[in-house]
C-alpha positions in Angstrom: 15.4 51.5 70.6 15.7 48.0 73.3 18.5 46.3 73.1 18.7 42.9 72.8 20.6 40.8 75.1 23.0 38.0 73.7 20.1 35.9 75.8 17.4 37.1 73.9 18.9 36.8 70.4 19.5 33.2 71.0 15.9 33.2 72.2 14.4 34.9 69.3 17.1 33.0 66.6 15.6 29.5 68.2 12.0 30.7 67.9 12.3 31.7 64.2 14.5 28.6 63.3 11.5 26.6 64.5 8.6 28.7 62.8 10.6 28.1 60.0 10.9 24.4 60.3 7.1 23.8 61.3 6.4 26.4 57.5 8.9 23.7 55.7 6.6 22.1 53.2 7.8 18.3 52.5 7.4 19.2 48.5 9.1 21.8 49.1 12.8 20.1 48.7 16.5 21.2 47.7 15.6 21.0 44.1 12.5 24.0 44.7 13.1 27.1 44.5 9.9 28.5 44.6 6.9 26.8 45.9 3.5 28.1 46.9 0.6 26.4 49.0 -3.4 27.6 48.1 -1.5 30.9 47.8 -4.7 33.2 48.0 -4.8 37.3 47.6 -8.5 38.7 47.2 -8.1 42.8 47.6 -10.8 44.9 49.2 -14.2 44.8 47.7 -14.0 41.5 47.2 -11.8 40.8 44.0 -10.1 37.4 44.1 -7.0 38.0 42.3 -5.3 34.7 43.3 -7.0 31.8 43.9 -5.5 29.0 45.9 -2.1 29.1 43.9 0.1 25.2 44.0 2.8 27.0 42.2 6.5 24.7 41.9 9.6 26.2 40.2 12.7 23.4 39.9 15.9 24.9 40.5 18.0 25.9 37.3 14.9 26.0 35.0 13.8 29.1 33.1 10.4 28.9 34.0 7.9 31.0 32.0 4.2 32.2 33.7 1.7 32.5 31.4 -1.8 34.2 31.6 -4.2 36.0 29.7 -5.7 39.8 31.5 -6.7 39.1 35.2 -5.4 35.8 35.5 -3.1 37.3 38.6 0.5 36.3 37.3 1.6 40.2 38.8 -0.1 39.6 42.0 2.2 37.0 42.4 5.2 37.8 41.5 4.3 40.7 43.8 3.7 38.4 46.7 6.9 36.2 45.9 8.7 39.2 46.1 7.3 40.4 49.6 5.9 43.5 48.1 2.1 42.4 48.7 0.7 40.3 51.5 -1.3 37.2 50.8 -4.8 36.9 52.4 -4.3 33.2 52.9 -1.6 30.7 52.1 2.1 30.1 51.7 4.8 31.3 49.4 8.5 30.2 49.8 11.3 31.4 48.1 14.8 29.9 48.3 13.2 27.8 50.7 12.3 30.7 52.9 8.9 32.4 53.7 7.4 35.8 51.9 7.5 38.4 53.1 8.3 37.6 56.4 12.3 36.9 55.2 12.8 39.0 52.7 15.4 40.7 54.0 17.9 37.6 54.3 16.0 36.6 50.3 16.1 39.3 48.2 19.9 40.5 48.2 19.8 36.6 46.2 16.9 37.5 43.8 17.5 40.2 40.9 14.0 41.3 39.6 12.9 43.5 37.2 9.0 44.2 37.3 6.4 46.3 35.7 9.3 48.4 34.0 12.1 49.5 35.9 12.4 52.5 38.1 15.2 55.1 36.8 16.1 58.5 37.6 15.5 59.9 34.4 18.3 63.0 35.1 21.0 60.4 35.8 23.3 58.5 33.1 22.7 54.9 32.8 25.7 54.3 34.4 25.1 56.5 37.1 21.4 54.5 38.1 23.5 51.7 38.1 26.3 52.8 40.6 23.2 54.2 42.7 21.7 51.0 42.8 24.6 49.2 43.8 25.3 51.8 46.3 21.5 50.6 47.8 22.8 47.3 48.2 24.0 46.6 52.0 26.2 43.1 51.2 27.7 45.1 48.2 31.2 46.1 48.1 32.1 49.7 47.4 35.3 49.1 46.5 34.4 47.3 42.9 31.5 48.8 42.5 32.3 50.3 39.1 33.7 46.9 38.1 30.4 45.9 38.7 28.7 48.3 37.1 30.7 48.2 34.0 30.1 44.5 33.6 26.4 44.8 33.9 26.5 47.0 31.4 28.5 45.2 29.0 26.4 42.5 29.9 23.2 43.6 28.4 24.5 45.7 25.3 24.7 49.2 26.6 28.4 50.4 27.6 28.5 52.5 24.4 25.1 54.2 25.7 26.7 53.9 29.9 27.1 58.0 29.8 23.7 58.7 28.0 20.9 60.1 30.5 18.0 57.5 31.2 15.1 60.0 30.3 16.7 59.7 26.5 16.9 56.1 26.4 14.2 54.4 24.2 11.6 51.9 26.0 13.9 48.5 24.9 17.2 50.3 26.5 15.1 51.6 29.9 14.2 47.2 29.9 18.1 46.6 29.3 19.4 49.2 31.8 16.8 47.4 34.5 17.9 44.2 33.7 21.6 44.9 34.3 20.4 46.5 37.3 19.1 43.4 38.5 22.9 41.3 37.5 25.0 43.8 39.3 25.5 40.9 41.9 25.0 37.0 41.2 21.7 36.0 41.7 20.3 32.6 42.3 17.1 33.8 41.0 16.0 36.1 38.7 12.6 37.3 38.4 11.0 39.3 35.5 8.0 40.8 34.5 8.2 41.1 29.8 11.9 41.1 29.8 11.8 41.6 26.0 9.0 45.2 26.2 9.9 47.5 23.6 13.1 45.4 22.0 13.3 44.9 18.5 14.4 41.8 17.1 17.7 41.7 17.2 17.5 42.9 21.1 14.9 40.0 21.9 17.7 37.4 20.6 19.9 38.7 22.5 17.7 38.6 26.0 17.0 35.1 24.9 20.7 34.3 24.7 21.1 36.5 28.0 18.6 34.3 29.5 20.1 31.3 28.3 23.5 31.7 29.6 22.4 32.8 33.1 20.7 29.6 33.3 23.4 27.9 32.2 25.5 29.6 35.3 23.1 27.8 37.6 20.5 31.0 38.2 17.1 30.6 38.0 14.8 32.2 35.4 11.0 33.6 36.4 9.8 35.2 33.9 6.6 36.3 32.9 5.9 37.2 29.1 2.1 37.6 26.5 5.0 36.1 23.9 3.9 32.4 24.0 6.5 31.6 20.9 9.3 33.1 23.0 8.6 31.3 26.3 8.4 28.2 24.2 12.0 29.4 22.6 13.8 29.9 25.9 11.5 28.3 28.9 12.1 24.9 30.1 9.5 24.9 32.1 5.7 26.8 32.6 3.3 27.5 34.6 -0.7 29.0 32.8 -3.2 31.0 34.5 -6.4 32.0 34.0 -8.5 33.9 36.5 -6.9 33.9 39.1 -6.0 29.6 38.9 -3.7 27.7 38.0 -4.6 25.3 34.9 -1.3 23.3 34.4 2.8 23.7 35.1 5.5 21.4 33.9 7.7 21.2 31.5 7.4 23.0 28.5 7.5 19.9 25.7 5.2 18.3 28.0 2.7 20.8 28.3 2.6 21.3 24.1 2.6 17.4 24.0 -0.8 17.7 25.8 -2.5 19.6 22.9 -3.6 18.4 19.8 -2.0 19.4 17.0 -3.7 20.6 14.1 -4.4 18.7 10.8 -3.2 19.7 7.7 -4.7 18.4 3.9 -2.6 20.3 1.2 -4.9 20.1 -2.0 -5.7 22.6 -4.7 -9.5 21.6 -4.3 -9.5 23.6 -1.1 -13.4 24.2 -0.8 -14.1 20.3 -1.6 -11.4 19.4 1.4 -13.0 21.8 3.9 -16.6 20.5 2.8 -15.6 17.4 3.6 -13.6 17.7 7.0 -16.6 19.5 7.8 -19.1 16.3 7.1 -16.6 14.3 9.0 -17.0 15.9 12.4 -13.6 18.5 12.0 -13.8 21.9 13.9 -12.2 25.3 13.1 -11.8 24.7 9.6 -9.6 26.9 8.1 -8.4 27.9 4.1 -5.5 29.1 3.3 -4.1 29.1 -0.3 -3.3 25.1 -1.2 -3.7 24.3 2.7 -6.8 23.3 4.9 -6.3 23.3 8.5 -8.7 22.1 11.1 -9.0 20.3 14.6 -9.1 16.9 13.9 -12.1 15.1 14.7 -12.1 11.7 17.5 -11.9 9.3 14.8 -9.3 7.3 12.5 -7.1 9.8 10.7 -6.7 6.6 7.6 -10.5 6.8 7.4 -10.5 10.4 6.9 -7.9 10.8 4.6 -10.2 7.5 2.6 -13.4 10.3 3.0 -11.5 13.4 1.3 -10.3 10.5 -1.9 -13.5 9.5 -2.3 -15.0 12.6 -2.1 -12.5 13.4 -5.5 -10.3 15.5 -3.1 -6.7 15.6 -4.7 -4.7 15.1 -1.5 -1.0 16.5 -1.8 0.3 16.3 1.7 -2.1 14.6 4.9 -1.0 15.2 8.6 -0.7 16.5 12.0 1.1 19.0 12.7 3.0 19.1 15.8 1.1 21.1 18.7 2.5 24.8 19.8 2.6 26.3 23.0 0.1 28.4 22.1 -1.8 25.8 20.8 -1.9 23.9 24.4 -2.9 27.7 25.9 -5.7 28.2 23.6 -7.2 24.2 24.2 -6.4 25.4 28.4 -8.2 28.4 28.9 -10.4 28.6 25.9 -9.2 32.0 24.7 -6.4 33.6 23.2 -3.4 35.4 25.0 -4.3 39.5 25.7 -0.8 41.3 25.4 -2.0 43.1 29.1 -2.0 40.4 30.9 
């Protein structure tokens, strides 16, 4: 292999200092930590899996990507992570260019995607001590310190001597994710986080998640459990085919959706006659409650048509709008799990 001379490494430092400068986006600011610009992957045969992506992440947030099958959120994260190339477009991360730095990125980015990658043969504890081993910038000499932390970190140092290829689906997620906090991390990147948990193991994740936020990391994750991004996200980005239809904060984004009304009456078929006459959609019974969307007139004179229709109103409102609510009105479908 050629040498370099001390010449031509200042050379070749100076040239890529100022490729990176002329890929420096002006939204792109200290406060991003991952920003894309008409990000664009279409694969052989003419499939256009990402579409012109305008993706922001703020710094700190725990940012949750949303999309129903197809919509492209793991062509992206695959591209953010250098593993893919884009046809077209930019993606930055920690303000620096994918895939082409990569190798100065991702020693700062712990990811877990599409399941983690074990040796089934191997104790947990052993993956984890050969995955630290992997890691240039990591130091041998606390390397089970590390380990053992990690583990304690994500509920399995009573399981740390068990082999992998016996550990159930929700402890393969945990072992990955503690592969991915064997070193601090300012970003965090991963694909269902909560797969195969139970309960108890998803409230801890969401605590897990929490607290690493807290600590200043950032949180990308990608998950088909809308009431859990809404839960722990502070942020969100939605797909759907391949485009983005909205990002911002999560209360915002809810905010943005009509809620539904709600008549609580024990003349249930009366009430949903009536809502019907007056213009409401996706009427709905459900013991002493009729839900519906409200219809683009006066909630008062509404509530006037079900009393004089003999309607023995109980309880008359909006409820407030869900994430999933805001989803649903955004890409006119409902959220497939394989997304």
């Amino acid at each position: 292999m050629e040498e370099l001379s001390a010449a031509d490494t200042d050379e070749v430092d100076h040239a890529d200092q100022v490729d990176r400068l002329d890929q420096v986006d002006p939204v792109d600011d200290v406060g991003t930590v991952i920003a894309t610009r008409a990000l664009t992957k279409r694969y052989r045969g003419g499939q256009l899996a990402v579409d012109g992506l305008d993706l922001t992440v703020p710094a700190g947030s725990v940012f949750g990507f949303l999309g129903p099958n197809g919509s492209g959120k793991t062509t992206t994260i695959r591209m953010l992570m250098g593993l893919i190339e884009p046809t077209s477009g930019t993606a930055r991360v920690l303000r620096q260019p994918m895939p082409r730095a990569a190798r100065a990125v991702l020693p700062h980015v712990g990811a877990l995607i599409e399941g983690p990658a074990l040796y089934g043969f191997l104790s947990g504890r052993d993956n984890l001590l050969r995955y630290d081993a992997a890691d240039p910038t990591a130091d041998p000499r606390t390397r089970r310190h590390r380990v053992a932390a990690a583990l304690d970190r994500v509920g399995l140092t009573a399981a740390a001597g068990k082999k992998a290829k016996a550990y159930s689906l929700g402890m393969k997620q945990r072992l990955g994710l503690a592969a991915a906090l064997l070193q601090p991390r300012r970003l965090l990147v991963l694909d269902e986080p909560t797969n195969g948990l139970d309960p108890q193991g998803m409230r801890e994740i969401r605590s897990l998640v929490r607290e690493l936020a807290s600590d200043g990391t950032t949180v990308f994750l990608s998950s088909h459990l809308l009431d859990e991004i809404e839960q722990v996200c502070t942020h969100a980005a939605v797909m759907a085919q391949g485009r983005l239809i909205t990002q911002g904060a999560v209360a915002e984004l809810a905010a943005g959706a009509r809620g539904r009304l709600v008549v609580t009456t024990p003349d249930t078929s009366d009430a949903a006659r009536v809502l019907k006459e007056q213009g409401a959609g996706d009427v709905v019974i459900t013991e002493d409650r009729v839900t519906a969307e409200p219809p683009d007139r006066d909630l008062a004179d509404l509530n006037a048509a079900l009393v004089t229709a003999g309607v023995r109103v109980r309880g008359f409102g909006v409820e407030r709008a869900s994430l999933e609510d805001a989803f649903v009105a955004l890409t006119g479908e409902g959220f497939d799990v394989a997304g």
